[in-house]
ROSE-4610 file (N, C-alpha, C; in Angstrom, 1 decimal, always signed):
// ROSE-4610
residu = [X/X/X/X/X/X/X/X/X/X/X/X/X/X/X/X/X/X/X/X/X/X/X/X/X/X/X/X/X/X/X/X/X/X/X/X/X/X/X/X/X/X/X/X/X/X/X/X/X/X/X/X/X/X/X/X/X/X/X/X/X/X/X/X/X/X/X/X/X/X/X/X/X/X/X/X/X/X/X/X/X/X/X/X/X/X/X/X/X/X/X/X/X/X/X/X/X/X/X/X/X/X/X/X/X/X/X/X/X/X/X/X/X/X/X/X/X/X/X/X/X/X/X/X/X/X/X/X/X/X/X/X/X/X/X/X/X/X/X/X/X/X/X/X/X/X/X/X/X/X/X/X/X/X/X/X/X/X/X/X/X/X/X/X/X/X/X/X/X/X/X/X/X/X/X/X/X/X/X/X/X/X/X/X/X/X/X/X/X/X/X/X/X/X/X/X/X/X/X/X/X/X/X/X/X/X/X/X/X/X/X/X/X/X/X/X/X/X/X/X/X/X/X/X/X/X/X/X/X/X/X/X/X/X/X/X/X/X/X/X/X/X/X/X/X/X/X/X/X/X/X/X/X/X/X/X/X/X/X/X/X/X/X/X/X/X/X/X/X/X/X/X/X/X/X/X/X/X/X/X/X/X/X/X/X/X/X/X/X/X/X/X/X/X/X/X/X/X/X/X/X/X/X/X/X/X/X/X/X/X/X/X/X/X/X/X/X/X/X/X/X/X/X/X/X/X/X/X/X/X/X/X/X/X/X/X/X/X/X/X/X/X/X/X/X/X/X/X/X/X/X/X/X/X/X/X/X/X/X/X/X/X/X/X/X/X/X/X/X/X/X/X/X/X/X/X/X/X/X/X/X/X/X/X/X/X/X/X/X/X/X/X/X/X/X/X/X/X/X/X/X/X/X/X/X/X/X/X/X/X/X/X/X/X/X/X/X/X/X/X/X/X/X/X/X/X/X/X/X/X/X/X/X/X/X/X/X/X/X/X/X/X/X/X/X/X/X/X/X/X]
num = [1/1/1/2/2/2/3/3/3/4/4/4/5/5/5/6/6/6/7/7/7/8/8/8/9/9/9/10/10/10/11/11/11/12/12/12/13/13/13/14/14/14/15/15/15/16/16/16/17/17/17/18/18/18/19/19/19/20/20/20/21/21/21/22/22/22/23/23/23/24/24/24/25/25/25/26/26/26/27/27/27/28/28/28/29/29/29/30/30/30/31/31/31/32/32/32/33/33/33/34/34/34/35/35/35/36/36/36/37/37/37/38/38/38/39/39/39/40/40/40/41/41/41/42/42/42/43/43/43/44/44/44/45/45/45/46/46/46/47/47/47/48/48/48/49/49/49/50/50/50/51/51/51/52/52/52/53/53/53/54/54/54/55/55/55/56/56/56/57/57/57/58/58/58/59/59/59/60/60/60/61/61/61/62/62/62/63/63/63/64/64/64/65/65/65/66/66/66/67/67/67/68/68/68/69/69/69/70/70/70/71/71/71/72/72/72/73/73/73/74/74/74/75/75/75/76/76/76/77/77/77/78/78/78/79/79/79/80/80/80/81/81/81/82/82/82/83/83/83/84/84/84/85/85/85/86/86/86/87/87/87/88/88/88/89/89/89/90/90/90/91/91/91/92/92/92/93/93/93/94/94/94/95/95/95/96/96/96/97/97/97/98/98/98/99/99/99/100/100/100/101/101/101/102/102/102/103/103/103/104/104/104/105/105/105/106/106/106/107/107/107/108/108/108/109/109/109/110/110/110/111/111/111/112/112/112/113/113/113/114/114/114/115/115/115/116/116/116/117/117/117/118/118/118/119/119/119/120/120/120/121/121/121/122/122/122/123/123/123/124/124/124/125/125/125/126/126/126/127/127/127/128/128/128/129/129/129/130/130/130/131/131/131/132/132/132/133/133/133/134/134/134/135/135/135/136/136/136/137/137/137/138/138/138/139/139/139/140/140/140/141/141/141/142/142/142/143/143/143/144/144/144/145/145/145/146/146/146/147/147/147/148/148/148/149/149/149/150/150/150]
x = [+0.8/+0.0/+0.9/+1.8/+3.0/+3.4/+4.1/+4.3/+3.5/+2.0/+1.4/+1.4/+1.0/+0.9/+2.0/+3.1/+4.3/+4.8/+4.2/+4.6/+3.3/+2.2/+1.4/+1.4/+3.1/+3.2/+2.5/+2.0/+1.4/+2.0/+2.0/+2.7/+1.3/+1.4/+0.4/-0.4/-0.4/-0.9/-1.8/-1.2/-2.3/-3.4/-2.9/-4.3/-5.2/-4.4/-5.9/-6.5/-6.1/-6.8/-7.9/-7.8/-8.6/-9.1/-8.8/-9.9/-10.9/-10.4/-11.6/-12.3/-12.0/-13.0/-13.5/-13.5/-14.4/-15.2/-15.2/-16.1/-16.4/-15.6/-16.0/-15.5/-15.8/-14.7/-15.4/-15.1/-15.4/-14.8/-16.0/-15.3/-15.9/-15.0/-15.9/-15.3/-16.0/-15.7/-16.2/-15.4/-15.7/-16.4/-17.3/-17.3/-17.6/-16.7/-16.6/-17.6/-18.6/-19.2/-19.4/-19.3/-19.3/-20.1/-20.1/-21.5/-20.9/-20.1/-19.6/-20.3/-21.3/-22.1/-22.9/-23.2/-24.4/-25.3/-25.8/-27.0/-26.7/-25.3/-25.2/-25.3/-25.2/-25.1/-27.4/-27.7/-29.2/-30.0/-29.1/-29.5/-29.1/-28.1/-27.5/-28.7/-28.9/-30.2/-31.8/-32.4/-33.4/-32.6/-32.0/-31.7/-31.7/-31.5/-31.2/-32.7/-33.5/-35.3/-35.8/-35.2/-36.0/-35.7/-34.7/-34.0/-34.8/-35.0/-35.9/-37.3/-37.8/-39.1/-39.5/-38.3/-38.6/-39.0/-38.7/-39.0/-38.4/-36.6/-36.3/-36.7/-36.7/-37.2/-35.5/-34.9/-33.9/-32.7/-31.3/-30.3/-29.2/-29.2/-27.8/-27.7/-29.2/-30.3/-30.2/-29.9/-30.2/-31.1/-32.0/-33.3/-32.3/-33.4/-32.9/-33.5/-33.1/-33.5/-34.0/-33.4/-33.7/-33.0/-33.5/-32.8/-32.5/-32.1/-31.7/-31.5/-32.6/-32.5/-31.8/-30.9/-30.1/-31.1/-31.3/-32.6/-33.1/-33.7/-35.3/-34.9/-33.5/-33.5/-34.0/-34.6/-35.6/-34.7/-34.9/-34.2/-35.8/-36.3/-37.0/-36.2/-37.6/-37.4/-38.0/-38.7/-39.2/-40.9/-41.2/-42.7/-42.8/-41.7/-41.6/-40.6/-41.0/-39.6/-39.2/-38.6/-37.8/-36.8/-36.6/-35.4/-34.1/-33.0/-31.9/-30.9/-30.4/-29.5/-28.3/-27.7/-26.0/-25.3/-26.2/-25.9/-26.8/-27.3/-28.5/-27.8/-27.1/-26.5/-27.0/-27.0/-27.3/-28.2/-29.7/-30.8/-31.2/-31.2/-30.8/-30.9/-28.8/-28.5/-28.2/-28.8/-29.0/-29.2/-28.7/-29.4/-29.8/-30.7/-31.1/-29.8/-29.8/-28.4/-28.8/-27.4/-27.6/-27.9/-29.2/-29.4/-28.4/-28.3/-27.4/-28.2/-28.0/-28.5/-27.5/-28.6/-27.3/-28.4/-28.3/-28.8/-28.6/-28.7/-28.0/-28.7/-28.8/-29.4/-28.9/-29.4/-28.7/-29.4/-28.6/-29.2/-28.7/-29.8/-29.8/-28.8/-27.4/-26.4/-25.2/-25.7/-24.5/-24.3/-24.2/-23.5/-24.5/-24.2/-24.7/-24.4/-25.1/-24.7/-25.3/-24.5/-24.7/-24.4/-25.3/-25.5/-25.0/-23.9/-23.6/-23.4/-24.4/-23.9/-23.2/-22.0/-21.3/-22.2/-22.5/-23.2/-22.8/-21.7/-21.2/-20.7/-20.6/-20.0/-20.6/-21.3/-21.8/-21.0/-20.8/-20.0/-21.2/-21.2/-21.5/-21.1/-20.7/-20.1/-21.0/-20.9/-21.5/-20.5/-20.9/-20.2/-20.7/-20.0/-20.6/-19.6/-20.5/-20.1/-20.3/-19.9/-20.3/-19.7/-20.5/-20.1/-19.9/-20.3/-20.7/-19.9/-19.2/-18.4/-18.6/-17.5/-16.8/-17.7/-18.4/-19.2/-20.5/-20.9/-21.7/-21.7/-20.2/-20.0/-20.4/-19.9/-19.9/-21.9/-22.3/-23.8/-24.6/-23.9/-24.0/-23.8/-22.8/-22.5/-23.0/-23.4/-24.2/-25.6/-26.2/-27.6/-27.1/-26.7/-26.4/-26.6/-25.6/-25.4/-27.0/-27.8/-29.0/-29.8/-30.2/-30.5/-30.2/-29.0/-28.9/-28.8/-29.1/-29.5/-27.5/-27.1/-25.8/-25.4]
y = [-1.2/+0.0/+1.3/+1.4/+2.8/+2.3/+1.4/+1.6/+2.2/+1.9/+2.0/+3.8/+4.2/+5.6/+6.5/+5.8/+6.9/+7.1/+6.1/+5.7/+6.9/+7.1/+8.3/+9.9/+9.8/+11.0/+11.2/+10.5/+10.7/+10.3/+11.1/+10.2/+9.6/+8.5/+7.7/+9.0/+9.8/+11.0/+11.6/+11.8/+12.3/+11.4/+10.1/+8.6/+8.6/+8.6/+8.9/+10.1/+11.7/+12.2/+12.4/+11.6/+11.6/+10.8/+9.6/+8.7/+8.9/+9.9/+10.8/+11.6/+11.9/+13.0/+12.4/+10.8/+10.4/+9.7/+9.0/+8.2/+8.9/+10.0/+10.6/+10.5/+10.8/+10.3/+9.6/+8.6/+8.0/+7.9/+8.3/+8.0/+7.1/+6.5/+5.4/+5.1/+4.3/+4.5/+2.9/+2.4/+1.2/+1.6/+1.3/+1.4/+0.3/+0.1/-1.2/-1.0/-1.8/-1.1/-2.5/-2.3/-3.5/-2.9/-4.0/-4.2/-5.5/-4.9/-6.4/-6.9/-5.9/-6.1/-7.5/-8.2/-9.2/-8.8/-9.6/-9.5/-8.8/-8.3/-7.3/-7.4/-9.1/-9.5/-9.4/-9.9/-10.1/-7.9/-7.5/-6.0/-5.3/-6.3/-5.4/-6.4/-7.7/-8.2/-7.7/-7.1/-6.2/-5.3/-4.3/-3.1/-3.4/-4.6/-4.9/-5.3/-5.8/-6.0/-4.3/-3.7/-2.0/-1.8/-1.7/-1.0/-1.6/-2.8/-4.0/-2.8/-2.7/-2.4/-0.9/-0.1/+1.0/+1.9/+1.2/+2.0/+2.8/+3.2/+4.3/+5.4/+6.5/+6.8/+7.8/+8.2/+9.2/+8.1/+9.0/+8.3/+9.5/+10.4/+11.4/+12.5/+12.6/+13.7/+13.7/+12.4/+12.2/+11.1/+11.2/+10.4/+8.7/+7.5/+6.7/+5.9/+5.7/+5.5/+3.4/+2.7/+1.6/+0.6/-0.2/-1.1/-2.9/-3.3/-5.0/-5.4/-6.4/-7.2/-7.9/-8.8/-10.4/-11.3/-11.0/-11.9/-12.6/-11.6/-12.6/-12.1/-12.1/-11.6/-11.4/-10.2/-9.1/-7.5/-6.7/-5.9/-5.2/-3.9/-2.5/-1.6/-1.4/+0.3/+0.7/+1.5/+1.8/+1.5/+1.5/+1.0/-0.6/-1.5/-3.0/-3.3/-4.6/-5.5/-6.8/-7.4/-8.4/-8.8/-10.6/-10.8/-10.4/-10.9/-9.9/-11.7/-11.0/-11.9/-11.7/-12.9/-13.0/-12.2/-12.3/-11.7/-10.4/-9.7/-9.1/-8.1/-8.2/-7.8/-8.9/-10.3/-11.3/-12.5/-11.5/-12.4/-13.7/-14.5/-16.1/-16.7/-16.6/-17.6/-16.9/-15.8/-15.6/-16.4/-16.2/-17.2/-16.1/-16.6/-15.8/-15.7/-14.5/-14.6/-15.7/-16.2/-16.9/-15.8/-16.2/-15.1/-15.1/-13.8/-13.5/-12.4/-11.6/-10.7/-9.4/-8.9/-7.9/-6.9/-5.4/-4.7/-3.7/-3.6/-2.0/-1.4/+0.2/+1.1/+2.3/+1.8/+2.9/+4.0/+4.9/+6.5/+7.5/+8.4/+9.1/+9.1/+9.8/+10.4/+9.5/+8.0/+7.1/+6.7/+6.9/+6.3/+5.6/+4.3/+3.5/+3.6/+2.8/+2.7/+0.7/-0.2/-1.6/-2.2/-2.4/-3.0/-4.6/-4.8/-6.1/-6.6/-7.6/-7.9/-9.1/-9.7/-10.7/-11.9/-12.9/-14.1/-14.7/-14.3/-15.2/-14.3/-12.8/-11.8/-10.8/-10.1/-8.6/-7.7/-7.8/-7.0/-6.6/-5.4/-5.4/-4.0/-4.4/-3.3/-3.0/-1.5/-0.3/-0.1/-0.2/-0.1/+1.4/+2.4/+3.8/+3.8/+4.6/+5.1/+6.8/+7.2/+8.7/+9.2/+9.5/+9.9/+11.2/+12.1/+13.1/+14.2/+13.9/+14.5/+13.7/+13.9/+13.1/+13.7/+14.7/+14.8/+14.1/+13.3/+12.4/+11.5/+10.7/+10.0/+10.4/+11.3/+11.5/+11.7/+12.6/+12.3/+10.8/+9.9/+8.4/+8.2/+8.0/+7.3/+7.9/+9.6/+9.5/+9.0/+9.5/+8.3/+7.0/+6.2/+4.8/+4.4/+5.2/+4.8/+5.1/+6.4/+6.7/+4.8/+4.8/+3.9/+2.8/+1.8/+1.4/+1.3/+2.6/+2.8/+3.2/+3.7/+3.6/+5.3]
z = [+0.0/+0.0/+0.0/+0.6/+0.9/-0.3/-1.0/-2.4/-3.6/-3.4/-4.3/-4.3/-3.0/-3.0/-3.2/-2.6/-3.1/-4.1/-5.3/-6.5/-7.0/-6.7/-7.1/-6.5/-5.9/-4.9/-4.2/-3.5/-2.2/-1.2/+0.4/+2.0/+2.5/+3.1/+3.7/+4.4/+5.1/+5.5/+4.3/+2.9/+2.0/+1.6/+1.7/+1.2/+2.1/+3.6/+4.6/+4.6/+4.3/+4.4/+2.9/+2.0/+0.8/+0.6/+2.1/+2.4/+2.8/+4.2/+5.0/+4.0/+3.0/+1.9/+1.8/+1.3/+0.5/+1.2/+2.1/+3.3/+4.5/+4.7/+5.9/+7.2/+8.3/+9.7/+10.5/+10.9/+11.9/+13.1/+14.3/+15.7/+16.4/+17.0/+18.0/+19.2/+19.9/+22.0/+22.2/+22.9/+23.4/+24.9/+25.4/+26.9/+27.6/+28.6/+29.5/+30.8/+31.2/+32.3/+33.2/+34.4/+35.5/+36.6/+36.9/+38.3/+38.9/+40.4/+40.7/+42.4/+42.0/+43.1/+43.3/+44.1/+44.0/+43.2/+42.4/+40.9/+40.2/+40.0/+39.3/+37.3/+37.2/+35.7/+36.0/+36.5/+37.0/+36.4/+37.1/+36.7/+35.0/+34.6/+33.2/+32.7/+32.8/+32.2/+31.9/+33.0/+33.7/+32.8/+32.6/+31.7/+30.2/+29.7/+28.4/+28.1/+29.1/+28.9/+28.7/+29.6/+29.6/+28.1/+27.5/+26.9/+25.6/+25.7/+24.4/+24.4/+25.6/+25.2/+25.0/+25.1/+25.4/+24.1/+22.9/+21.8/+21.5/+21.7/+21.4/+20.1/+20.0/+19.4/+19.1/+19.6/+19.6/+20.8/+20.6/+21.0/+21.5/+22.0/+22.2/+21.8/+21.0/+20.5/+19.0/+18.8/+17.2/+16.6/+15.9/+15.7/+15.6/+15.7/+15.8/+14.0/+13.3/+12.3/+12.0/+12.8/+12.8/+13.5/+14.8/+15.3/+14.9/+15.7/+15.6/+17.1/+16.9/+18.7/+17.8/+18.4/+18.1/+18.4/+19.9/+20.3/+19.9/+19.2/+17.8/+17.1/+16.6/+15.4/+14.3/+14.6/+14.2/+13.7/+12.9/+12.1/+12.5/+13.2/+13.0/+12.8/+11.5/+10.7/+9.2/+9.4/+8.3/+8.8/+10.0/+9.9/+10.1/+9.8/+9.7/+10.3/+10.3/+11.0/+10.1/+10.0/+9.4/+9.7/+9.3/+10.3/+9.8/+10.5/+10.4/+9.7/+8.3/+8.0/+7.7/+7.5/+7.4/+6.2/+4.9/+4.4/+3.6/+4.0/+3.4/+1.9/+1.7/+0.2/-0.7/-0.3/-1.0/-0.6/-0.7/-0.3/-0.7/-1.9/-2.0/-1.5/-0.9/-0.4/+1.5/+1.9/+3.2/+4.4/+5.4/+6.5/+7.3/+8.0/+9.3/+10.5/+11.2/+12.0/+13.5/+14.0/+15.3/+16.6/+17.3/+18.2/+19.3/+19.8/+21.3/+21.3/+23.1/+23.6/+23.1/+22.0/+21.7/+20.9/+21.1/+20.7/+20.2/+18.5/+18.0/+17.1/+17.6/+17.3/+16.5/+15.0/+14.3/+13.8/+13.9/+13.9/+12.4/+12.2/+11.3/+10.4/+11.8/+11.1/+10.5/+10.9/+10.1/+11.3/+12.9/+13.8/+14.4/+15.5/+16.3/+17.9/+18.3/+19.6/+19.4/+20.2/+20.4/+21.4/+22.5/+24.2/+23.6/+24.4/+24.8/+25.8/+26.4/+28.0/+27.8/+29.0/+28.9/+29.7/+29.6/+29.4/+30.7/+31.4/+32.1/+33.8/+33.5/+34.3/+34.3/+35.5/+35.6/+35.0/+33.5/+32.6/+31.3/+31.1/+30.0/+28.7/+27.7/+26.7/+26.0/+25.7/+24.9/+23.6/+22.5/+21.4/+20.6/+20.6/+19.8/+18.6/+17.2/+16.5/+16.3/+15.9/+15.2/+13.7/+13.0/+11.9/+11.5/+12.6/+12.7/+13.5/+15.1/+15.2/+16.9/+17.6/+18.9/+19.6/+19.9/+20.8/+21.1/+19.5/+20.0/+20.5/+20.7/+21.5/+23.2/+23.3/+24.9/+24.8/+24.3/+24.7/+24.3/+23.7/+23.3/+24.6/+25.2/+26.6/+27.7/+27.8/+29.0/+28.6/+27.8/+27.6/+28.0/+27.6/+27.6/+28.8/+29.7/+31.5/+31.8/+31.8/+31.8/+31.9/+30.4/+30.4/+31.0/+31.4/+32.1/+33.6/+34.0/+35.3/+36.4/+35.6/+35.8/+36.0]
């Protein structure tokens, strides 16, 4: 790749930033969150049920354009639901995905947010995107804790 580009006069510095023109910037935040209290995997569970039913409609103050429980792997948006598959570029030979408790919520502006609790540990990860600019992360993650009661 540094060959190809320096051979077009370019420094790896100019390819990414005419990368970023063309696709745009992405930012994203892992967030690690624990509860190592007694029931505390019992409570990220109980949060991940609120959070199923709650309907978000908005996320960090940006509309929420369409989610995915893994659950029941179910895909809402647009007024409908449908299941969520492996490969949805190529309906055919698709399969339906394998469920896990996992939930992501994608919004208007290109970015997500995706609740994952750990199965086994009062642990559970928040996955954010922004397409838009780093501050939606931090309003991504105080909702998040919000919601989770955190």
């Amino acid at each position: 790749m540094a060959g190809h580009h320096k051979a077009q006069g370019q420094t790896l510095f100019d390819a990414v930033d005419a990368l970023m023109a063309k696709v745009g910037t992405f930012h994203n935040r892992l967030v690690n969150l624990e509860d190592p209290r007694p029931g505390g995997a019992k409570r990220f569970a109980e949060a991940m049920e609120r959070i199923r039913r709650a309907g978000l409609a908005s996320l960090g103050g940006e509309k929420v354009a369409s989610w995915e429980d893994f659950q029941t792997g179910l895909w809402h948006g647009e007024g409908r639901s449908e299941p969520i598959l492996d490969r949805p570029d190529n309906r055919p030979v698709a399969l339906p995905i394998l469920h896990s408790n996992v939930l992501k919520f994608r919004l208007e502006g290109g970015g997500f947010a995706a609740f994952r609790p750990s199965g086994t540990e009062p642990k559970l990860k928040v996955y954010l995107q922004s397409r838009t600019d780093a501050a939606l992360l931090d309003r991504l993650e105080a909702e998040a804790r919000t919601l989770l009661g955190l």
